[in-house]
C-alpha angles and dihedrals in degrees: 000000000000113000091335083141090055090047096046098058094037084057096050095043087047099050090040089061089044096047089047087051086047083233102112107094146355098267119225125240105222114244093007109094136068125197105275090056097039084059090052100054089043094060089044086059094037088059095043094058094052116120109281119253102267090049112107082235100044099098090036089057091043096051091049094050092044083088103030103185120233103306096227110146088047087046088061096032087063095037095046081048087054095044091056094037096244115173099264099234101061080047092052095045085048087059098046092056096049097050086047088057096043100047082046085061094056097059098052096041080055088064094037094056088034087237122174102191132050124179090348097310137081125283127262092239085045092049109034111017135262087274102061095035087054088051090046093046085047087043100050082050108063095045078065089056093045091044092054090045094058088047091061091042090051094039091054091042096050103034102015088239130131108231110187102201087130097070087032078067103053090048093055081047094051086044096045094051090049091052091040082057091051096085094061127050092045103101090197127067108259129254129224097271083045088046096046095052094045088060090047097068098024101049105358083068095064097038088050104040098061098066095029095053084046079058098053094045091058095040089253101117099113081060093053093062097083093061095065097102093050097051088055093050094054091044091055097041092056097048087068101046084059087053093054090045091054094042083054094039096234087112093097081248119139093228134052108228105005097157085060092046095052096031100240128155114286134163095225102059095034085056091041094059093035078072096048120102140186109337096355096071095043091055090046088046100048096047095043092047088050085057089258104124099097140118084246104049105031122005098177085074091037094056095035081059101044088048110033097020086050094051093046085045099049085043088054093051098049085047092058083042089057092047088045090049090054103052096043093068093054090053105105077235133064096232094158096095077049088055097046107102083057103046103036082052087051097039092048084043098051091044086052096045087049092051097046091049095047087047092046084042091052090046098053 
């Protein structure tokens, strides 16, 4: 990545002068805070680490955090902190690293997708250049990289112990950008196990991560190994929920259906096939492969998709729930309160998806 070394120690150099000062970052209070307050302080720490005004990336980053997503990996990664009574800075400085990655990943799956919206504005690549959207994506992260670093200095001068997040971090990123490249060397379209392993390492990583690098942090990791499973379940589970959001259009993109239009891997389609038999599936198959799957150009598949492939899709989400339901009550810690951000926004997503596809379903 270009300059990401440069960045890197310039970050370091940079927080290290902010954290001697005790100016760094709104500090926690253990045990004090819900949900609703810790994402608030998160997002209070997130902006005041944004470039500063005489920096080239200052308004592209600026214009990227204006609207700062839902917060949701930094949200489990301070509750998970709180549930294992981690010190709440090192908590703090985990999630910090997690929402810089994965906001890093955004911007280069933008390019990637050639998107041109992102939670209902334009694109840092649109609005800004692939330049600038390339530094920004390298810059974010570095800041990662500087965040999980100061969790493993704080970590060894607090407890004594060496916490390796840092290098935690650089494994989900070798693993996200594996499963990011995916996409893109496969000539055929994927099937459900393709599809599966793709999302493990795209969008499982930064589900996972979150709560495993909180474990290592606390000298718990032994114990995170069980959730696994789980972790893989709810990253699948909210992928497709993505892919459902951008069939329907409700995911801030500039496109419906954007996946069908550029032929990427998406659940719904892959579940929707899957259904398909004898001449059925040939004649789906020949017109999406010609480009020819879209609400413009034949909305008899579109709306078979958005009906059928929706309903298989929802039912596919509440069935990973169920399996994530079960082995959560087998885990030594109740880590479901920790989860909650994830699975209330899957649960609330899956009922939505089955109410618009019953009433789509009643009105055709």
């Amino acid at each position: 990545m270009s300059g990401l070394l440069a960045e890197l120690m310039e970050g370091m150099e940079a927080f290290q002068t902010r954290s001697d000062s005790h100016v760094s970052y709104k500090h926690l209070q253990k045990n004090s805070h819900n949900l609703k307050e810790m994402s608030h302080d998160l997002l209070s720490n997130i902006k005041s680490q944004m470039p500063p005004a005489d920096h080239p990336l200052n308004a592209a980053a600026m214009h990227h955090f204006a609207e700062p997503g839902k917060l949701i990996r930094g949200q489990i990664a301070l509750a998970a902190g709180n549930m294992l009574d981690l010190n709440p800075d090192i908590a703090m400085q985990w999630a910090l690293s997690v929402e810089f990655l994965h906001n890093a990943s955004l911007l280069h799956d933008d390019i990637c997708d050639e998107d041109t919206s992102r939670r209902n504005q334009e694109t840092i690549w649109k609005a800004f250049g692939l330049q600038q959207a390339i530094c920004l994506g390298d810059w974010l992260v570095a800041q990662s990289f500087v965040h999980a670093a100061e969790a493993d200095r704080l970590t060894y001068s607090l407890t004594g112990s060496h916490a390796a997040s840092a290098a935690l971090l650089a494994k989900g990123m070798s693993a996200l950008s594996t499963g990011q490249a995916a996409e893109f060397v496969s000539s055929a379209y994927p099937n459900w196990a393709h599809y599966s392993r793709i999302v493990s390492g795209k969008t499982g990583q930064l589900i996972s991560i979150p709560v495993e690098g909180i474990y290592l942090l606390a000298s718990l990791h032994e114990d995170y190994h069980s959730l696994e499973n789980v972790f893989g379940n709810l990253g699948l589970a909210y992928q497709i929920t993505n892919d459902i959001k951008n069939l329907m259009g409700t995911d801030g993109a500039a496109r419906q259906g954007g996946d069908v239009l550029r032929q990427s891997p998406n659940a719904v389609v892959i579940l929707f096939r899957d259904s398909l038999v004898n001449g059925s599936r040939q004649e789906f198959d020949e017109k999406f492969m010609q480009g020819m799957v879209c609400e413009h150009t034949d909305e008899k598949w579109m709306q078979e998709l958005f009906i059928n492939g929706g309903e298989l899709a929802a039912d596919k989400i509440s069935s990973l729930l169920a399996e994530v339901e079960k082995d959560l009550n087998d885990h030594e810690y109740d880590i479901k309160p920790v989860l909650s951000p994830v699975t209330d926004y899957l649960y609330a997503a899956s009922q939505k998806i089955n109410r618009t596809s019953s009433t789509s379903n009643t009105a055709s």
